[in-house]
C-alpha positions in Angstrom: 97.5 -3.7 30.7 98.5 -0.7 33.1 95.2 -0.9 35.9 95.1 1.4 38.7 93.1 0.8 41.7 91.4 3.7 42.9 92.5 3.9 46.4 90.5 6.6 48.3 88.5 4.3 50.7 92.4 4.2 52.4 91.4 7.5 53.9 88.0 6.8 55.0 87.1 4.5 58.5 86.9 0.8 57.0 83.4 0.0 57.3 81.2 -2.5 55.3 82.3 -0.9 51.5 85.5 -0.1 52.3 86.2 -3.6 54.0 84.8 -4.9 50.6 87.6 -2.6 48.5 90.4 -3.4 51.0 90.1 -6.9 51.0 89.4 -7.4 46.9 92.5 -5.1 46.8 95.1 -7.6 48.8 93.8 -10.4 46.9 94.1 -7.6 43.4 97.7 -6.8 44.3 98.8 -10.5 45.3 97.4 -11.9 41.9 98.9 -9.1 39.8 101.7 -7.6 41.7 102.0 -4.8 38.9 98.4 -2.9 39.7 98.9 0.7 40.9 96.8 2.2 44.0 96.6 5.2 43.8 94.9 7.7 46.8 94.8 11.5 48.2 97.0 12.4 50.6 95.7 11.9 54.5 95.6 7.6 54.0 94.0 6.7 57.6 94.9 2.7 58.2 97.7 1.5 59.4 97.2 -1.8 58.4 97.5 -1.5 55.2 100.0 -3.8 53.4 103.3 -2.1 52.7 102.9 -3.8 49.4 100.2 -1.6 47.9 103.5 1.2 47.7 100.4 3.8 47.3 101.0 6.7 44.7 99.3 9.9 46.5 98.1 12.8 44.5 97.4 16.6 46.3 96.5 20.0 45.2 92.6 19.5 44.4 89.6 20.4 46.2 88.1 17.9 43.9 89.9 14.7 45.0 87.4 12.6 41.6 88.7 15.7 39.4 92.4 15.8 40.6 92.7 11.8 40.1 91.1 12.1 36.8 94.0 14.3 36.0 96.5 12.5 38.1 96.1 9.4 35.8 95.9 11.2 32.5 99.5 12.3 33.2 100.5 8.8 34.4 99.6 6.4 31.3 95.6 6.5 30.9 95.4 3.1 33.1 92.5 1.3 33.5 90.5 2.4 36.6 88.8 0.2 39.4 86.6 1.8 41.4 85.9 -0.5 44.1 83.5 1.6 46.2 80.1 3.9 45.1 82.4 6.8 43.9 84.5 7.5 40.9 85.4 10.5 38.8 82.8 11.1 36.5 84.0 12.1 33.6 86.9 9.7 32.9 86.1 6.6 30.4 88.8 4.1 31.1 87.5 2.9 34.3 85.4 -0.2 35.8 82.9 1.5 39.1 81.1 -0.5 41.7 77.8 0.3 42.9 77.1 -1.4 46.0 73.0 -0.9 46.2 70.7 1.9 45.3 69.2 2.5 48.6 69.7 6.3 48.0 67.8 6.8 45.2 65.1 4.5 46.2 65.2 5.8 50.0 65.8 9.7 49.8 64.2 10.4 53.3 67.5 8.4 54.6 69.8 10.6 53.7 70.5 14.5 53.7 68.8 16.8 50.7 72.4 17.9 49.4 73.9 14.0 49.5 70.8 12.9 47.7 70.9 15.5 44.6 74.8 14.5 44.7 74.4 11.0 44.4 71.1 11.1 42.0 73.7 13.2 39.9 76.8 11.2 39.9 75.3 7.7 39.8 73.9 7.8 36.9 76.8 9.7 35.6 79.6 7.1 36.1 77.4 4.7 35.3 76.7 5.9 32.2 80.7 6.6 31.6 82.0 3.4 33.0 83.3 -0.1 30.8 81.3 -2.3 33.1 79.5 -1.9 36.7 79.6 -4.6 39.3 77.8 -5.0 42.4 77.4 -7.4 45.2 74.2 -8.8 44.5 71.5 -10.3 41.8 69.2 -7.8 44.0 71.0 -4.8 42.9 71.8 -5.7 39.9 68.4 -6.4 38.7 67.8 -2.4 40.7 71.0 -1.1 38.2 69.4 -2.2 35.4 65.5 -1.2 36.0 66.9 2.1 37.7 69.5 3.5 36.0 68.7 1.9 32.6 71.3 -0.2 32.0 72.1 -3.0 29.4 72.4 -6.0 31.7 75.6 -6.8 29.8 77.3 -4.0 31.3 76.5 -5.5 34.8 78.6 -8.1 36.5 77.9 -9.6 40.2 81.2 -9.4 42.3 80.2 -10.4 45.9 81.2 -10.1 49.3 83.1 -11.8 52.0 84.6 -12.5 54.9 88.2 -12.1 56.2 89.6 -15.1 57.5 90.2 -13.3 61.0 86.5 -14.3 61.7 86.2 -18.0 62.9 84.4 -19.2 65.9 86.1 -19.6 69.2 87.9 -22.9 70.5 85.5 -22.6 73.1 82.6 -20.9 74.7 83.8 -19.9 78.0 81.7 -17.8 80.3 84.0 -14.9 81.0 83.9 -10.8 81.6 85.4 -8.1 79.3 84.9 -4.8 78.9 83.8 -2.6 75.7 83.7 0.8 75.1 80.8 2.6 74.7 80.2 5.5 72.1 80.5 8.1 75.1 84.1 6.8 76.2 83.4 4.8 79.2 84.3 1.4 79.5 81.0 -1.2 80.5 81.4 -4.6 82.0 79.7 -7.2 79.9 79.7 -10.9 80.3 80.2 -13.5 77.4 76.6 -15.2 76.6 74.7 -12.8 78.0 74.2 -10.2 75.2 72.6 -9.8 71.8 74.8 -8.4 69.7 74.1 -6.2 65.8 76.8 -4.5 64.0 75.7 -1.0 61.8 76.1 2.3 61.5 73.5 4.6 63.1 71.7 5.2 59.1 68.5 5.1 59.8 68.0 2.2 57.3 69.9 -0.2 59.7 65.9 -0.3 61.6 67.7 0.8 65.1 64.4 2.2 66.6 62.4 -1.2 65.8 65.4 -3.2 67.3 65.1 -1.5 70.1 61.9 -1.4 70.5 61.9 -5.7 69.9 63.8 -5.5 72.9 62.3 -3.8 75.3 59.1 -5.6 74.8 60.5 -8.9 75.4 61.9 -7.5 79.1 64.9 -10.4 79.4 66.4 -10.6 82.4 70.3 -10.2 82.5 70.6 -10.2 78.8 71.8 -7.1 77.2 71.2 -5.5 73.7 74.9 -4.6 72.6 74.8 -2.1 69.4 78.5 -2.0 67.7 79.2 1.0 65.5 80.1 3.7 67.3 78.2 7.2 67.8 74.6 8.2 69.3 73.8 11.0 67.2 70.5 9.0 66.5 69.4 10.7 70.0 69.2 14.0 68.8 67.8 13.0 64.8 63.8 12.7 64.4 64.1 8.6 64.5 65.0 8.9 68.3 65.4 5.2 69.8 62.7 5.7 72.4 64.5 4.5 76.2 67.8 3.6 74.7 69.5 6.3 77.0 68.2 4.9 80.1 68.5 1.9 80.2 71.7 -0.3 81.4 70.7 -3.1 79.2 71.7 -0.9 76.2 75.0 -0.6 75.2 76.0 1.5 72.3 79.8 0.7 71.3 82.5 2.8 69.9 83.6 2.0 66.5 85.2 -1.5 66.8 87.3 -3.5 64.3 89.8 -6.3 64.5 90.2 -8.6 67.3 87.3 -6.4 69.3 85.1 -6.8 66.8 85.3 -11.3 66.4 85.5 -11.1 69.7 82.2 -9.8 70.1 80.9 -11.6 67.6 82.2 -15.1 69.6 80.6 -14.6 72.9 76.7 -12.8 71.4 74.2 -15.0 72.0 72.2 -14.4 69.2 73.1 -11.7 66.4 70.3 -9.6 64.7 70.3 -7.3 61.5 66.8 -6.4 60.8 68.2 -4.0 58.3 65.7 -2.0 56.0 67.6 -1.8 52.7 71.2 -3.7 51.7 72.8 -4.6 48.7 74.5 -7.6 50.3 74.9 -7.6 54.3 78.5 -8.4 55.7 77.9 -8.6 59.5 75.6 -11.8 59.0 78.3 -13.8 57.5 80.9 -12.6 59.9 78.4 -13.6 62.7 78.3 -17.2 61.1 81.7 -17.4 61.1 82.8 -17.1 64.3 79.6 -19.2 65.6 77.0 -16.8 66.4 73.5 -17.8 65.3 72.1 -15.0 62.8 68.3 -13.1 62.6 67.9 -10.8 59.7 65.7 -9.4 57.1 63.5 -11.2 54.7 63.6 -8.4 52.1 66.1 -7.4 49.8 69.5 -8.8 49.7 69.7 -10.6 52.8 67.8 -13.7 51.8 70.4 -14.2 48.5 73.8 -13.5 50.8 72.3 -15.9 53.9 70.3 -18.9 52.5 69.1 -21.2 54.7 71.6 -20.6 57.2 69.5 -17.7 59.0 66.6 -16.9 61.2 64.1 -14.6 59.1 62.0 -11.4 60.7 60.0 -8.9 58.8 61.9 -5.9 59.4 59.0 -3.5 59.2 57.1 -5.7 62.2 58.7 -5.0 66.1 56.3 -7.8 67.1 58.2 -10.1 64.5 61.5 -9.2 65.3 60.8 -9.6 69.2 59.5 -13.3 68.3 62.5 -14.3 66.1 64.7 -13.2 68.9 62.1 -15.3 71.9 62.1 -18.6 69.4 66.2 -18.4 69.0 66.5 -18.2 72.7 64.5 -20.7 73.5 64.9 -23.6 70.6 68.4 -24.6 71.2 67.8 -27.3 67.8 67.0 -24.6 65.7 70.3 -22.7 66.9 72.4 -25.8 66.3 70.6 -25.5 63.1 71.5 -22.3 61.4 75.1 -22.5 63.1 75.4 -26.1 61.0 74.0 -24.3 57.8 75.9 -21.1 58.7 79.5 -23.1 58.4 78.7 -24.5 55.0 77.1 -21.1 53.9 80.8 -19.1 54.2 82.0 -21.2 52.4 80.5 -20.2 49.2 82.2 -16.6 49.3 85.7 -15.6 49.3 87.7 -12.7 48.4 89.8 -14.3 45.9 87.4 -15.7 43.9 85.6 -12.6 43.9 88.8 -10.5 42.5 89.5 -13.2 40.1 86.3 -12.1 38.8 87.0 -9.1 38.7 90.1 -9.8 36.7 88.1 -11.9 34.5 86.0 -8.6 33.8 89.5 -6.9 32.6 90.6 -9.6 30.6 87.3 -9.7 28.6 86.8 -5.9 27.6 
């Protein structure tokens, strides 16, 4: 069977659904050598293997209309569309929808992106051979939302790259990050709190912060890795996050930065509001960092037993998940114990041999 990967996310910043197609498309290519990627022109990482030989199509404003029509000259393959977009109108394809915080959050997002997405979800939804997402959560959402036979639906989850794993050894040192305004700020291992997100006002910034103030912590900093502080100038404004030294907004950060960071946090927290699995908790458990989250939608299902639980609608609880981890050393030992045998259950391969098993069974 000719398949073609739908290769776009190659030209967007990885982040957590492009991480998700880049790593089920190694373990795609090096299980069946013979599947196609195939992306518009302007492909941003450089890390990508040389073995993906990526065909490149130009010459639409379109980019879902002009790979529609791209693959209709190339053989009809069967599509995989491994992140929230694919063309709408073509049959032969498989899409992923990671969550549906859109439709069920509008006030997150802009007017224009939300009449775009309630549009084309349902769309390629409706047009697609199966759907899979990341989680039971949102596949039970698919189904009630959009209508769909539960057949059609198929739970594909997340992982985490090997590159995360804990460090030999704790060692109190000093490096340097760079902030979102370009200046580099001296931070010292084990004395931070650490969360990983964009600035989308579901990722519950503002009550983070918040948290964080109130508890006052001496020497201990509140490091937020993702890069940007438009938030400032939005109508969720993080009330005294820009004057404050215990603050640190990040640039964007990947690779070795990024485990790094995640080694030498003493605590990680991701009081997130809405997600349809939650990456940065299981890359915190695997390199050794203990893990506070939500206890509402997905992130009860991705972390088990092996995390600390805050409502993310309460600062008060999220302050007092963050006092009790910094103060009950057992309970750290704990979730780091349950966090190592938690990884474990996920892995990319398996996750694009499902994926394969989806093909092999239409």
């Amino acid at each position: 069977m000719d398949i073609a990967v739908n290769a776009k996310f190659l030209t967007q910043r990885i982040e957590g659904i492009q991480r998700f197609a880049l790593e089920i498309s190694k373990e795609l290519k090096r299980l069946r050598p013979e599947i196609r990627f195939v992306a518009p022109k302007g492909v941003l990482n450089k890390d990508i293997p040389q073995e993906f030989k990526v065909e490149t199509y130009s010459g639409f404003k379109n980019q879902n209309i002009g790979l529609a029509l791209y693959l209709k000259k190339t053989g009809t393959p069967l599509l995989i569309n491994l992140t929230s977009i694919a063309p709408c109108l073509y049959k032969k394809q498989i899409v992923t929808i990671h969550d549906l915080s859109i439709l069920e959050h509008p006030e997150w997002v802009s007017k224009n992106f939300f009449y775009f997405y309630k549009f084309l979800i349902p769309v390629i939804a409706r047009n697609s051979l199966k759907i899979i997402t990341p989680s039971n959560f949102s596949r039970e959402k698919i189904i009630k939302i959009l209508k769909i036979d539960p057949s059609r639906v198929e739970v594909v989850t997340n992982a985490v790259s090997k590159d995360f794993s804990p460090a030999v050894q704790k060692k109190d040192e000093i490096f340097f990050i760079k902030t979102a305004g370009g200046e580099k700020i001296r931070i010292q291992s084990n004395k931070y709190i650490l969360t990983v997100s964009s600035l989308n006002p579901r990722k519950n910034l503002k009550r983070l912060v918040d948290a964080f103030n109130k508890l006052a912590l001496k020497d201990i900093k509140l490091v937020i890795a993702g890069g940007g502080n438009i938030l400032f100038s939005s109508k969720d404004n993080i009330t005294g996050a820009k004057d404050t030294d215990n603050i640190i907004f990040s640039d964007y950060v990947e690779g070795n930065e990024l485990v790094n960071l995640y080694r030498n946090a003493l605590l990680f927290v991701y009081p997130s509001l809405y997600e349809g699995f939650g990456i940065p908790p299981l890359e915190a458990m695997a390199c050794g960092c203990p893990v506070i989250t939500s206890n509402i939608t997905s992130l009860p299902e991705t972390c088990g037993d092996a995390a600390f639980y805050v409502d993310p609608y309460n600062t008060d609880d999220i302050a007092l998940g963050i006092h009790t981890l910094l103060n009950d050393s057992n309970l750290v030992n704990q979730l780091l114990n349950e966090g190592k045998e938690r990884i474990k259950l996920f892995s990319w391969e398996k996750s694009a041999r499902t994926i394969l098993d989806i093909i092999n069974n239409l």
